[in-house]
C-alpha positions as CSV (number, residue, x, y, z in Angstrom):
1,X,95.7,112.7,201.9
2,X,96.5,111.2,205.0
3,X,97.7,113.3,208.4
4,X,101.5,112.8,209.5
5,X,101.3,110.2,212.8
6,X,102.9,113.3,214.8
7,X,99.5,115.6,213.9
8,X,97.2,113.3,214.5
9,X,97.9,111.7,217.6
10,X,98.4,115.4,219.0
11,X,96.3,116.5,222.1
12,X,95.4,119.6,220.2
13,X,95.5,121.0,216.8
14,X,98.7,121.3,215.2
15,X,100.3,123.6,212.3
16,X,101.6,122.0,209.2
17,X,105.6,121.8,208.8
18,X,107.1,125.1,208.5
19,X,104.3,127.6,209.6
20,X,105.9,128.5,213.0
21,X,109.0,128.8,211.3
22,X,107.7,131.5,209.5
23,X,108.8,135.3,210.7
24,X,105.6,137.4,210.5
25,X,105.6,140.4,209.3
26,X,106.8,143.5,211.6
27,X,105.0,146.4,209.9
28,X,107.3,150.0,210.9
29,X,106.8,151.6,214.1
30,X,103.7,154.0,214.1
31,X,104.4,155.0,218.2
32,X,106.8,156.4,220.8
33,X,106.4,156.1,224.3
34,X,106.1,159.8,225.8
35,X,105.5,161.8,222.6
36,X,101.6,162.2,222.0
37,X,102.3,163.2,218.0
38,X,105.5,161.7,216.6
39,X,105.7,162.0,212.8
40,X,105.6,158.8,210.6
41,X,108.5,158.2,208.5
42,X,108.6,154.9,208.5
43,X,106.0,152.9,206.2
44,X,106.8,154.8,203.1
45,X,103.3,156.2,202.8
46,X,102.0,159.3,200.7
47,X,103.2,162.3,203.3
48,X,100.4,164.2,201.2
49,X,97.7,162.1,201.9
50,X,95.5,161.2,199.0
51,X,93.7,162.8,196.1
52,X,91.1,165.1,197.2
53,X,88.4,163.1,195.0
54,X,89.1,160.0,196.2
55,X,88.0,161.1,199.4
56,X,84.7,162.5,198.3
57,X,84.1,159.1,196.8
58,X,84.9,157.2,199.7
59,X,82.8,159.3,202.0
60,X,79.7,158.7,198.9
61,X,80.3,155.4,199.3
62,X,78.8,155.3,203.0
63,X,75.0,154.5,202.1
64,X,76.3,151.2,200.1
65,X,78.2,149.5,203.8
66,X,75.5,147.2,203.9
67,X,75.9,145.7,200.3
68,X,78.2,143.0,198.8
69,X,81.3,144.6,196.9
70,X,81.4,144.0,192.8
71,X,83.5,140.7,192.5
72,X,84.8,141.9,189.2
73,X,85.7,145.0,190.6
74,X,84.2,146.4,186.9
75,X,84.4,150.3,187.1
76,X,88.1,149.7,188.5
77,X,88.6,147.4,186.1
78,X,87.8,149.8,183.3
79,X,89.4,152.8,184.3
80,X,92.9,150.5,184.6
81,X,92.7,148.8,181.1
82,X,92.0,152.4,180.0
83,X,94.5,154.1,181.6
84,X,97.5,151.6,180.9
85,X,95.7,150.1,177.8
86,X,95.9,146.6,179.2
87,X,93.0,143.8,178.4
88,X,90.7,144.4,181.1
89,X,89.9,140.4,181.4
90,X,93.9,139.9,182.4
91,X,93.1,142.0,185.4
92,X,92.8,140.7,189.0
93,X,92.2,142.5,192.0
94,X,93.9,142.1,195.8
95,X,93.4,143.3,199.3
96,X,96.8,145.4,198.6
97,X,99.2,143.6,196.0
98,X,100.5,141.5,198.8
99,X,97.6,138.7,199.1
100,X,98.0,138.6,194.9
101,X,101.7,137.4,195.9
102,X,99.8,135.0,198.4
103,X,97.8,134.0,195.1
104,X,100.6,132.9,193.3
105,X,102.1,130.7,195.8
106,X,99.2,128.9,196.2
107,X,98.4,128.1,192.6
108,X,102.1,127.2,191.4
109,X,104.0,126.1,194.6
110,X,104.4,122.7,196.0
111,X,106.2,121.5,199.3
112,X,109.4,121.2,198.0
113,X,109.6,123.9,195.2
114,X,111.3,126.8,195.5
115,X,110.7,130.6,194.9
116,X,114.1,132.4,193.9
117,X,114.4,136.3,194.9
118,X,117.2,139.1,195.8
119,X,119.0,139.0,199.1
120,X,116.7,142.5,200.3
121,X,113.7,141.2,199.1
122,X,110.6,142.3,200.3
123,X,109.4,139.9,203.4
124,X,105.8,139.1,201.7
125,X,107.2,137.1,199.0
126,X,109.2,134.5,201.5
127,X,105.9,134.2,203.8
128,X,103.8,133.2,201.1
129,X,106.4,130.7,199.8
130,X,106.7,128.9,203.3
131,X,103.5,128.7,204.3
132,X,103.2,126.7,200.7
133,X,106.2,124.5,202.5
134,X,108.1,126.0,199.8
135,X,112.1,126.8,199.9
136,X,112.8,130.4,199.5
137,X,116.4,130.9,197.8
138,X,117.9,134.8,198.2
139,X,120.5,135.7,195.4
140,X,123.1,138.5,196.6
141,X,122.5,142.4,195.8
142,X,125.9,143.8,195.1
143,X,125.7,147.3,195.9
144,X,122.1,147.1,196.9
145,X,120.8,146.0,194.1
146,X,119.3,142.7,192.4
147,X,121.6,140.8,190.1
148,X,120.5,139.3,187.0
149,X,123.2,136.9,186.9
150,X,123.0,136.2,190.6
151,X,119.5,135.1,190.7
152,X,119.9,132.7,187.1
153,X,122.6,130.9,189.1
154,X,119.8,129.9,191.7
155,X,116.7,129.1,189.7
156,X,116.4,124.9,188.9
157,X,114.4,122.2,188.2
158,X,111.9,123.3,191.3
159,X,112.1,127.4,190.8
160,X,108.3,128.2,190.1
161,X,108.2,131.4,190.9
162,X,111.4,134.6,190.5
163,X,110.0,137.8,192.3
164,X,111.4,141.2,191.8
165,X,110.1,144.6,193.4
166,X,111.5,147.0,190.7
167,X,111.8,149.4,192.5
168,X,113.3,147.5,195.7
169,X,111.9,147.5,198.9
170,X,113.7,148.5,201.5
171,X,116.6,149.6,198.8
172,X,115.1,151.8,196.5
173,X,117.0,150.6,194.0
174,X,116.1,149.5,190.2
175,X,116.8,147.9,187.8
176,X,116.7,148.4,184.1
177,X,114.1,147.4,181.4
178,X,116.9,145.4,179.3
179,X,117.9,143.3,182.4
180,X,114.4,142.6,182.9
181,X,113.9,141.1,179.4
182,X,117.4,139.5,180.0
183,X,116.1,137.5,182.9
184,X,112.9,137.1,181.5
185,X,114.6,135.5,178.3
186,X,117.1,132.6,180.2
187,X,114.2,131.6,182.7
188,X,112.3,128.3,181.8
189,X,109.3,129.1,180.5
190,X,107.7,127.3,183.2
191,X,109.2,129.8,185.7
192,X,106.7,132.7,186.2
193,X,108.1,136.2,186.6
194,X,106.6,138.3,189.0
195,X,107.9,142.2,188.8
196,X,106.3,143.9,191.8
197,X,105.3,147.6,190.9
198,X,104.2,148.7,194.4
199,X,106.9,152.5,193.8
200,X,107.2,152.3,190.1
201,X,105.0,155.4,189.7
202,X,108.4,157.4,191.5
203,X,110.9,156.4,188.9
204,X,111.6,158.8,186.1
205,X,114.6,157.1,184.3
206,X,113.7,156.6,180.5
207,X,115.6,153.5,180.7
208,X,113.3,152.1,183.3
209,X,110.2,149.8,182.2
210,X,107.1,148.7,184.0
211,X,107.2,145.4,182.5
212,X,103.3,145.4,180.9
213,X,104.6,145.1,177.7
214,X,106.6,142.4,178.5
215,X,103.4,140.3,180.5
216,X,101.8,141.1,177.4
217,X,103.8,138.9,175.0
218,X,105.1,136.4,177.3
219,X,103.3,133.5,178.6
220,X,105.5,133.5,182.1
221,X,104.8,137.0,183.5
222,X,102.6,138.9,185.7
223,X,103.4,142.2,186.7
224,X,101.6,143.7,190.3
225,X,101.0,147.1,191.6
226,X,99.3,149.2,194.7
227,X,97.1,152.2,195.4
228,X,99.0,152.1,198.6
229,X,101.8,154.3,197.7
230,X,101.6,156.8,194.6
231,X,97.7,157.4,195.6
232,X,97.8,157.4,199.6
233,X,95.2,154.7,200.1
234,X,97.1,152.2,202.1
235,X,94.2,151.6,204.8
236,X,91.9,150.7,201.9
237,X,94.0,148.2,200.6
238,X,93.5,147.7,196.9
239,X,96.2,145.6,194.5
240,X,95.9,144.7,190.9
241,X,97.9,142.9,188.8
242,X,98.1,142.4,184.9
243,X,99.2,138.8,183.1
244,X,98.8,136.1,180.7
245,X,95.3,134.9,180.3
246,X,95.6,131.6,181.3
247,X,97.1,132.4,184.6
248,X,94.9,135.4,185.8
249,X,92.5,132.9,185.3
250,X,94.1,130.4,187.8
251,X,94.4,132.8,190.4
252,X,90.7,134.2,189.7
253,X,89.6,130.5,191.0
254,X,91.4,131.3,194.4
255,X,90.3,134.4,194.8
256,X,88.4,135.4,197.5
257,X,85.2,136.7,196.1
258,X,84.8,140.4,197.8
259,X,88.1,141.1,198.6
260,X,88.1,144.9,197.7
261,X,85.4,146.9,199.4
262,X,82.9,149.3,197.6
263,X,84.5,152.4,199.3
264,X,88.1,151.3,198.1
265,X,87.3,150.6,194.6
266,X,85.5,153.8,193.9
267,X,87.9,156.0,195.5
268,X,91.2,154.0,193.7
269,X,88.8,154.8,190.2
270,X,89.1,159.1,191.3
271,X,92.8,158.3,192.6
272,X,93.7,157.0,189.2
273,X,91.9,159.8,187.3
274,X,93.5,162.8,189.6
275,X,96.7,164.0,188.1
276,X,96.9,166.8,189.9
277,X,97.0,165.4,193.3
278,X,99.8,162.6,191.0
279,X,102.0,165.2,189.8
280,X,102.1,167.1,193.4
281,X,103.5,164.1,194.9
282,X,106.0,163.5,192.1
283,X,106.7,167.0,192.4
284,X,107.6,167.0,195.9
285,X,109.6,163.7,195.3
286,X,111.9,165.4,192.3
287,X,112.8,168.6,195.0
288,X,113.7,166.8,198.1
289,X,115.1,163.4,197.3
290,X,117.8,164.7,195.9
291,X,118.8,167.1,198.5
292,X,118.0,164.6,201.3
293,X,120.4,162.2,199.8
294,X,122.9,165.1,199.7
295,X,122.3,166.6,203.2
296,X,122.8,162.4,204.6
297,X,126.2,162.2,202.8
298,X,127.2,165.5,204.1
299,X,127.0,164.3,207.5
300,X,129.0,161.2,206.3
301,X,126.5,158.5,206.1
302,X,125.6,156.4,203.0
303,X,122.3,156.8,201.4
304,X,121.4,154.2,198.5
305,X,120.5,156.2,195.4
306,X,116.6,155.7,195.4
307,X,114.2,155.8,192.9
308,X,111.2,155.6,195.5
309,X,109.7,157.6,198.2
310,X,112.0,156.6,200.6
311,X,115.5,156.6,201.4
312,X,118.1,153.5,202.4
313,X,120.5,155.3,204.6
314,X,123.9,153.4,205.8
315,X,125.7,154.1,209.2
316,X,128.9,153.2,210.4
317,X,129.7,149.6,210.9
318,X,131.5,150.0,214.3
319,X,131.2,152.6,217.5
320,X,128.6,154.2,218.7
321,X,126.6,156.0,215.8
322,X,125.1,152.8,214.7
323,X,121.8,152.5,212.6
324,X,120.0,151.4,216.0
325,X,121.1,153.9,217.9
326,X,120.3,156.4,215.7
327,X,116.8,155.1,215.5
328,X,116.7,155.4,218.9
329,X,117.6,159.2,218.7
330,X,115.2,160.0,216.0
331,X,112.4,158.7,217.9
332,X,113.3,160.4,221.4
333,X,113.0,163.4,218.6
334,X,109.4,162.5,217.9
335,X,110.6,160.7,214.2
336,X,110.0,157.6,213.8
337,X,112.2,156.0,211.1
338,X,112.2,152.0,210.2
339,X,115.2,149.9,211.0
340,X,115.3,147.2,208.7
341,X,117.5,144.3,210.1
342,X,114.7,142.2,209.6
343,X,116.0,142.6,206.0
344,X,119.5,141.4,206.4
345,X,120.3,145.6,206.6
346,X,121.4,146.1,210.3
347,X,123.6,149.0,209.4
348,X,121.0,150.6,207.7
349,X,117.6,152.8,208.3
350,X,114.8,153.5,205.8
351,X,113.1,157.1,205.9
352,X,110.0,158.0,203.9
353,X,111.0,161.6,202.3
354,X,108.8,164.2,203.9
355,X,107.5,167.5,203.4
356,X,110.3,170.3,203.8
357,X,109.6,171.2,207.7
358,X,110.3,166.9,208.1
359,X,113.0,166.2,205.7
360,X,114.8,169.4,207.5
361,X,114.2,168.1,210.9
362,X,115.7,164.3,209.9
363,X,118.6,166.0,209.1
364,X,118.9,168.7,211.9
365,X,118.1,165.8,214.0
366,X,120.7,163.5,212.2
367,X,123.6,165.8,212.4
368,X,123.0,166.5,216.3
369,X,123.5,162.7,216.7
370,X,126.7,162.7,214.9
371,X,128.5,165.3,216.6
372,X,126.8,164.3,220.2
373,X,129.8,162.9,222.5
């Protein structure tokens, strides 16, 4: 293939077409200037930290730093086809869920097709897309959340890829198994489905599926998820997703071949297995949730009903107690919230739901910056 005239006669190396149009990622705010401690409510992380034994298998995993990772990821492996009852083989394994969206663009995108996803999408899919010179087409969420109808009208002759957090990220919102196998059903077969499961541990409505049934009888769909959230092992940074044979084994040719470390794969293995440390964290999630959403609206602000560990909180449109200044406030609090413009949501902050003594002090702090002046 030959270089464009424009790259090759350049006096130093230059990106391909689109790359420095991309937006990189801004992950949420971990610091505040002046406050030595400020707590962390802005990454949607595991406010419990993780499972007890997956840290005594991380810390056993210190004498095997100087060795190569399994590629296969094989006790992992196991432990996930056993827990779900998936095929083991129609496993792969990420550095986090994200670089298994990275994956798929490479192995089915072309410059000039297109990936089709929801207005608040999450920003990963629309990097990978673009950096494949791909064009990335955003159907509208009415009332927050992603349209079935809305994204069909979008998808053509060049739509490869339809991605789907279910849960939503930054909305928290969901959206129901039947829909799913509604979309599923009008795409072209030669459309893959991707339904990212990073939250879909948090959700407890019946009507609510996880799509592995679905990516087991259907040729077109591959369904993701994360030990990042549920289990509180973000740093390590281990992904997996289940699909069709044939296309597991595409992306297997891709993959890079240690991409999840020794230390991450055995502690995700105790993560899995620990229910107890599971059902504290759901737990927690079932008593505050609620009355976080209730104690926001109270002060006349709009939470999004969520079905995640986090909360989508709308503030006024005009005047002074807008979404950025109340970010502002929080953090001169020591809470440290994400504003998520980035997403098309400038009205609107994000808050991981805390422990009591936190959730209480996001709202204390909230309703001092509504009545201020």
């Amino acid at each position: 293939m030959s270089q464009s005239p424009d790259r090759a006669a350049a006096d130093r190396p230059v990106p391909k077409p689109g790359i420095l149009d991309i937006s990189a990622y801004v992950p949420g705010k971990a610091k505040v200037d002046g406050i030595e401690h400020p707590l962390k409510l802005s990454a949607n992380e595991n406010i419990l930290g993780c499972s007890p034994r997956a840290k005594a298998a991380y810390g056993a995993a210190i004498d095997q730093l100087h060795i190569y990772p399994d590629s296969r990821a094989t006790p992992l492996r196991q432990a996930i086809a056993a827990e779900f009852r998936l095929e083991p083989e129609q496993l792969i394994f990420g550095c986090g869920s994200d670089e298994i969206f990275h994956m798929l663009c490479q192995v089915y995108l072309e410059p000039g097709d297109n990936i089709v996803q929801g207005e608040f999408a999450f920003g990963a899919y629309a990097i990978g897309a673009r950096a494949c010179q791909a064009e990335v087409l955003s159907a509208p969420e009415p009332d927050y959340r992603v349209d079935v109808d809305e994204l069909l009208k979008l998808v053509n002759d060049r739509t490869r890829l339809v991605f789907i957090a279910n849960p939503g990220n930054p909305t928290g919102t969901y959206v129901g198994g039947e829909e799913i196998r509604r979309l599923h059903a009008a795409l072209p077969k030669s459309v893959v489905l991707v339904l990212d499961g990073a939250y879909a541990e948090f959700v407890d409505d019946p009507a609510f599926e996880d799509g592995t049934d679905l990516a087991r009888t259907s040729d077109n769909v591959i369904v993701t998820r994360t030990f990042s959230k549920l289990h509180g092992l973000a740093t390590l940074r281990v992904g997996w997703a289940y699909g069709p044979a044939d296309m597991i084994g595409a992306l297997d040719r891709i993959r890079q071949p240690f991409n999840t470390s020794i230390p991450g794969q055995l502690a995700a293995v105790e993560a899995l297995a620990d229910k107890d440390f599971q059902k504290a964290s759901l737990d927690l999630l079932a008593q505050w949730r609620p009355w976080l959403a209730q104690q926001l609206g109270g002060l006349g602000l709009s939470p999004v009903p969520s079905a995640t560990n986090f909360v989508l909180v709308g503030f006024p449109t005009t005047g002074p107690k807008s979404a950025q200044a109340a970010e502002a406030y929080l953090a001169s609090r020591g809470l440290i919230v994400r504003g998520v413009g980035g997403y098309g949501l400038p009205h609107h902050l994000r808050m991981t739901i805390g422990l009591e003594a936190h959730n209480r002090a996001v709202v204390e702090a909230l309703a001092d910056f509504m009545q201020a002046g």
